[in-house]
Residue frames as qw, qx, qy, qz and C-alpha x, y, z in Angstrom:
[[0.000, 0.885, 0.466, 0.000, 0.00, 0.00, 0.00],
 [0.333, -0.698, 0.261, 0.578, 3.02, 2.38, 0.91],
 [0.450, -0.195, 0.614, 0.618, 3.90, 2.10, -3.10],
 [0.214, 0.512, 0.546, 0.627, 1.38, 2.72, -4.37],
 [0.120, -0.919, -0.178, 0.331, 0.57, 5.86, -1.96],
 [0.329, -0.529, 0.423, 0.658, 4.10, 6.99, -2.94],
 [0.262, 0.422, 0.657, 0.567, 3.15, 6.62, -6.61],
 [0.068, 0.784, 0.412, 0.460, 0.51, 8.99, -6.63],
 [0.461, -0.696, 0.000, 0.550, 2.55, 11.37, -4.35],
 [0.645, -0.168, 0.540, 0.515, 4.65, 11.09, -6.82],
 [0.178, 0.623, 0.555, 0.522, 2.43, 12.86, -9.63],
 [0.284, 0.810, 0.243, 0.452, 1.77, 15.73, -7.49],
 [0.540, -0.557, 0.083, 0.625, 5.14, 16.37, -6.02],
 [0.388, 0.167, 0.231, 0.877, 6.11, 18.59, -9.09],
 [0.293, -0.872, -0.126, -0.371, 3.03, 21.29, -8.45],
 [0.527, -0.832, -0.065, 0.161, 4.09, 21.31, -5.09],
 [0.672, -0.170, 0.110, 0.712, 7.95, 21.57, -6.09],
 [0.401, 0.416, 0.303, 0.758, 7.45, 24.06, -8.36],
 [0.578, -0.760, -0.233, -0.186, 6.15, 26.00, -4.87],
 [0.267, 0.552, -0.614, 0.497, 9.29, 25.43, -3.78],
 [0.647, -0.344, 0.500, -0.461, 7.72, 22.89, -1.38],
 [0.555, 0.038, -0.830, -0.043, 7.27, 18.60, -1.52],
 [0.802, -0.350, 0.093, -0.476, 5.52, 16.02, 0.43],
 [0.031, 0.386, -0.910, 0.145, 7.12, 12.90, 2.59],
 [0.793, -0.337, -0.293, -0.415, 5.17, 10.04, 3.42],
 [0.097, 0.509, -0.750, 0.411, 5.61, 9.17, 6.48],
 [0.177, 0.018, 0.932, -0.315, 2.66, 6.21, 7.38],
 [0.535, -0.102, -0.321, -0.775, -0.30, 4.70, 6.38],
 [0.037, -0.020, -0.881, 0.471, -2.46, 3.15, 9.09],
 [0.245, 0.552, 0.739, -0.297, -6.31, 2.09, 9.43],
 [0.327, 0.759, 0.521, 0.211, -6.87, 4.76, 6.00],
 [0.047, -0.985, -0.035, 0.163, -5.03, 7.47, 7.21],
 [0.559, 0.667, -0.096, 0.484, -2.13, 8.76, 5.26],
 [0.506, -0.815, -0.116, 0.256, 0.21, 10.60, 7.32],
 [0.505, 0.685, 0.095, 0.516, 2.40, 13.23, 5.17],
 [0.312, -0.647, 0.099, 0.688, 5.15, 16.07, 6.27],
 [0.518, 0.823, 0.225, 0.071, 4.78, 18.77, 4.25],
 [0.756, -0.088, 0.101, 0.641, 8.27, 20.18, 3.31],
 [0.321, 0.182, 0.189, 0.910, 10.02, 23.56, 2.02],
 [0.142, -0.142, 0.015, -0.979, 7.85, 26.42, 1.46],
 [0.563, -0.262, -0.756, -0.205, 4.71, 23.95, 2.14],
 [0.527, -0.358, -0.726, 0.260, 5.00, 23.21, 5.17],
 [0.205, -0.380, -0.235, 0.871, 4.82, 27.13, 6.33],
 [0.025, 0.093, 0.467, 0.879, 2.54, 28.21, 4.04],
 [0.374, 0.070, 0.476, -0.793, -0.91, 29.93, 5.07],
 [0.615, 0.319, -0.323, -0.645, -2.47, 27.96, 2.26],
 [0.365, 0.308, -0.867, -0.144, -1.10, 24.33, 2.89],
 [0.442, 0.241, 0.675, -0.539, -4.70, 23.12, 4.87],
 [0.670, 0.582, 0.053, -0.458, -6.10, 23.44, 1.30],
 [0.302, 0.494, -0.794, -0.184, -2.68, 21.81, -0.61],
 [0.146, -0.374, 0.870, -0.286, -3.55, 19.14, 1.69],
 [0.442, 0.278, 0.584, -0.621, -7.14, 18.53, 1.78],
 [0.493, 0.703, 0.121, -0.499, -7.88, 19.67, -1.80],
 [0.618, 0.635, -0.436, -0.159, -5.10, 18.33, -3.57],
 [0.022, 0.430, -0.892, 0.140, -3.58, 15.56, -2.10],
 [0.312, -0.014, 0.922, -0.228, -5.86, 13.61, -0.21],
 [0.696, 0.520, 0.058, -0.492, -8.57, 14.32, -3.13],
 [0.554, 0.396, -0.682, -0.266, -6.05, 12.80, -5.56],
 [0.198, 0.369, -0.899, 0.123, -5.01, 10.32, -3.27],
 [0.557, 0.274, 0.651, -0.437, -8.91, 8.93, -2.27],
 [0.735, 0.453, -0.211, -0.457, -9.88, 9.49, -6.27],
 [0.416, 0.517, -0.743, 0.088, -6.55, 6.74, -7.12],
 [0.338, 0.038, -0.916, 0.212, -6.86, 4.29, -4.05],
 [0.555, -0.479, -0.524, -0.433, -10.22, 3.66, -2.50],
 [0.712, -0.148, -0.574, 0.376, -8.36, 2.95, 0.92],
 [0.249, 0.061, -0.305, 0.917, -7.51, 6.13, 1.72],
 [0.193, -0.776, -0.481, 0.360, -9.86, 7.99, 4.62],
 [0.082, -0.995, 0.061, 0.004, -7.57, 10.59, 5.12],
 [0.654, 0.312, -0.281, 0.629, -4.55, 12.45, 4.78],
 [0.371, -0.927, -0.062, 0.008, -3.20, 14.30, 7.67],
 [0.286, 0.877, -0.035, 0.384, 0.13, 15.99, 8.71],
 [0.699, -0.337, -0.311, 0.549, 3.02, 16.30, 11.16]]
């Protein structure tokens, strides 16, 4: 399951790079993702929506499994 989360990380880690941010995975456990947002990301007044809206949307549309994504 970790591989194929990381896959579809993987697709939109360049948006976020090109932010001058990226995403880690750092666990997936009973549905819940658990991500560290990085670089300009992880400080950014906007990255509750990066998260919500564009991650764990992609990453529920791509693997049924995922609940949620949440954050360190």
């Amino acid at each position: 399951m970790m591989d194929k989360i990381q896959e579809v990380l993987d697709k939109v880690r360049p948006t976020l790079q090109a932010d001058g941010g990226d995403v880690e995975l750092i666990d997936f456990n009973d549905g819940i993702v658990t991500v560290r947002l990085q670089g300009a990301c992880g400080s950014c007044p906007m990255a509750t929506m990066t998260l919500k809206h564009g991650i764990e949307a992609r990453l529920k549309e791509e693997i049924p499994e995922v609940k949620e994504v949440v954050s360190l």
